[in-house]
N, C-alpha and C positions, 0 to 999 in steps of 0.2 A: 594560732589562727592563720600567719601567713599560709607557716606550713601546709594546712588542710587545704585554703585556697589553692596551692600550688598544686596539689596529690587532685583535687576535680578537675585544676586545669590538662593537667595529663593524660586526664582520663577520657575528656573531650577531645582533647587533641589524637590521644592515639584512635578513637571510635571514628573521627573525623577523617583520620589518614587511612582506616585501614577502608573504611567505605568508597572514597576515592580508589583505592588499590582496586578491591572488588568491581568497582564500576568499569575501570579502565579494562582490567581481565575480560569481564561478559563484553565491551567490545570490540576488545580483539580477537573475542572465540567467537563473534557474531561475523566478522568478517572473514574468519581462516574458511567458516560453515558456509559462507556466502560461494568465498571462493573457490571450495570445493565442492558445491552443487553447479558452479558453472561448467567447471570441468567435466563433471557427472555428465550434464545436458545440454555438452557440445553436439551431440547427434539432432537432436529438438532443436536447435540452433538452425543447423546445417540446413535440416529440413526444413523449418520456415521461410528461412534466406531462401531457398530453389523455390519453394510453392508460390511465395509473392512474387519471387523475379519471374516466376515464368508467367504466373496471371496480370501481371498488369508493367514488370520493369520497373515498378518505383523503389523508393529505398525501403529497406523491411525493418528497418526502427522509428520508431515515434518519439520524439521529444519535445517535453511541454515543460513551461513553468507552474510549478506547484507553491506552495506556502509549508514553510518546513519546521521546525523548532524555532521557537522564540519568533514566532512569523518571517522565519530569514529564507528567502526565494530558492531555489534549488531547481537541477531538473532532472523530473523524473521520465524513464524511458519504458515503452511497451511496445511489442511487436504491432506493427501498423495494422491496422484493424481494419479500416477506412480508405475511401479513394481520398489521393492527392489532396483536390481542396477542400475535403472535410471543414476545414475553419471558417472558409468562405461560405459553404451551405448553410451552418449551420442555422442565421437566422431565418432561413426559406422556409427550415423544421421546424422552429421555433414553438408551432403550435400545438406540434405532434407530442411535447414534452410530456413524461409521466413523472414525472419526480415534482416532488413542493421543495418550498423554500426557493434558495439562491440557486439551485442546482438543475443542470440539463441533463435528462438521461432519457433514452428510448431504447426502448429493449430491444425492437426488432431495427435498431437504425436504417433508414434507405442509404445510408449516405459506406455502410457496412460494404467490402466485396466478400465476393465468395468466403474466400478463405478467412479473411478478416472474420467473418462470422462465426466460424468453427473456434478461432481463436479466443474470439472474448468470450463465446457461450458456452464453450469447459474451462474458461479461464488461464487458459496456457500464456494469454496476452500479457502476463506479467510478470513472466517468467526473467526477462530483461532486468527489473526494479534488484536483481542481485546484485547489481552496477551501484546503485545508491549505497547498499548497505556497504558494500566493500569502501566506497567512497565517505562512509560516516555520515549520512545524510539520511539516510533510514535504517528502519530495524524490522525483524522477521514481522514481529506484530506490532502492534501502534496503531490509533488512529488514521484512517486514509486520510492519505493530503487530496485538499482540494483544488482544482485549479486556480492560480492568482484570483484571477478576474470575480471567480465566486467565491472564495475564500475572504476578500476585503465584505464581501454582505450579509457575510456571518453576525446576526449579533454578539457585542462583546461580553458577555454574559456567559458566554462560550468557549472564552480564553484561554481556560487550563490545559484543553486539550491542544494545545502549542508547547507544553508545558515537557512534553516529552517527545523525541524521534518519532516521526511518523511510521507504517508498519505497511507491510505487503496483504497483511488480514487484519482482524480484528473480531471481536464481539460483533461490532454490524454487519460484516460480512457474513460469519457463520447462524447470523439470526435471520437473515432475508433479504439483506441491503438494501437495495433499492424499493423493494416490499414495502420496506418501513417508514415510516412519516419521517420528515427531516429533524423534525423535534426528540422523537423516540434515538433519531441517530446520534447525536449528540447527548443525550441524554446516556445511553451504552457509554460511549466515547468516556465521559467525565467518570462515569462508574468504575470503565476498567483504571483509569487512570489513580484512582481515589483506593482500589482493591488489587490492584495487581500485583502478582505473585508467579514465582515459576510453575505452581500445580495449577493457575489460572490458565496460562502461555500455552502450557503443555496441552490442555484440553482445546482453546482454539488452534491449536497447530494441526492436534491433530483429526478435529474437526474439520480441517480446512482442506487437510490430504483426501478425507471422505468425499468431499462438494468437490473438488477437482477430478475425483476417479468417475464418479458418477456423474460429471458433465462429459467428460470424454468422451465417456460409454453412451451416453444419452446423444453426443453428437457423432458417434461412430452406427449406433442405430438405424437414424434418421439418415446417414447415406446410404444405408443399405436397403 
């Protein structure tokens, strides 16, 4: 009887060690990926930095506090989108909001400049968040982190989705994002978390490549 006790405990242990192994590998191949798309989309860089220094002189990254795994703060970055005191307008807009729940969002924000515009609306704006994942703080997909302030208004009932590295896409993104009720977002959120898989990742990724070509294209359009 010890014996067999002992031959389960091995058998726990090694499934235990090699799942660890496995996990630590996917994030160090998530970040070699991260940091070989930077390098890819130095040129996209280059050209943001010149577009915002020349329209407004401000700095061309945004950084904010998000709520990250296990609720532990983090900050996430995106090319600035918005004039300078954005934070300070915001309550001015406050009324203008389209989103439910805890959450601020306007599609067509005033508080957007030009080119900020172009940015968030093919979504090149978060092209930066590569920064996190190299930094172990997020991952390709995952739940969007919320920012602090709205992420503590979160009902707790909503927990799990803390439960894993926050992500640059997700399920709510490639379903309509902000389209979607705040309930329905969460609701995704817990699902992929509860079913995910790499042929899951694999179809938001590459659904996500889709919704990025075709904002580009849709804002490369509309300048013309």
């Amino acid at each position: 009887e010890p014996l067999r006790l002992w031959k389960r405990y091995l058998v726990f242990a090694s499934l235990f060690v090699l799942m660890v192994i496995l996990q630590k590998t996917f994030q160090i191949t998530s970040r070699l990926a991260a940091l070989f798309l930077i390098f890819l989309t130095l040129p996209v860089f280059a050209l943001v930095f010149l577009a915002i220094k020349i329209e407004d002189g401000g700095t061309f990254l945004f950084e904010q506090k998000r709520m990250g795994k296990d609720r532990r703060p983090f900050s996430m970055y995106k090319f600035r989108t918005m004039v300078a005191n954005a934070e300070k307008l915001k309550e001015k807009y406050k009324k203008l909001n389209e989103a439910d729940g805890p959450v601020f969002k306007i599609y067509n924000d005033p508080r957007y400049t030009k080119v900020g515009k172009l940015l968030a609306h093919s979504g090149v704006d978060e092209l930066p968040q590569l920064i996190s994942i190299i930094k172990g703080e997020m991952n390709f997909i995952g739940p969007r982190p919320l920012p602090w302030n709205e992420a503590l208004k979160v009902p707790r009932k909503y927990d799990r989705r803390y439960n894993v590295l926050p992500g640059i896409t997700s399920g709510w993104v490639v379903e309509g994002a902000h389209r979607l009720s705040f309930e329905r977002w969460m609701r995704l959120d817990l699902e992929y978390i509860q079913k995910r898989s790499l042929q899951k990742d694999a179809k938001i990724a590459l659904q996500t490549i889709s919704l990025i070509w075709r904002g580009i294209v849709g804002q490369i359009v509309k300048i013309d």
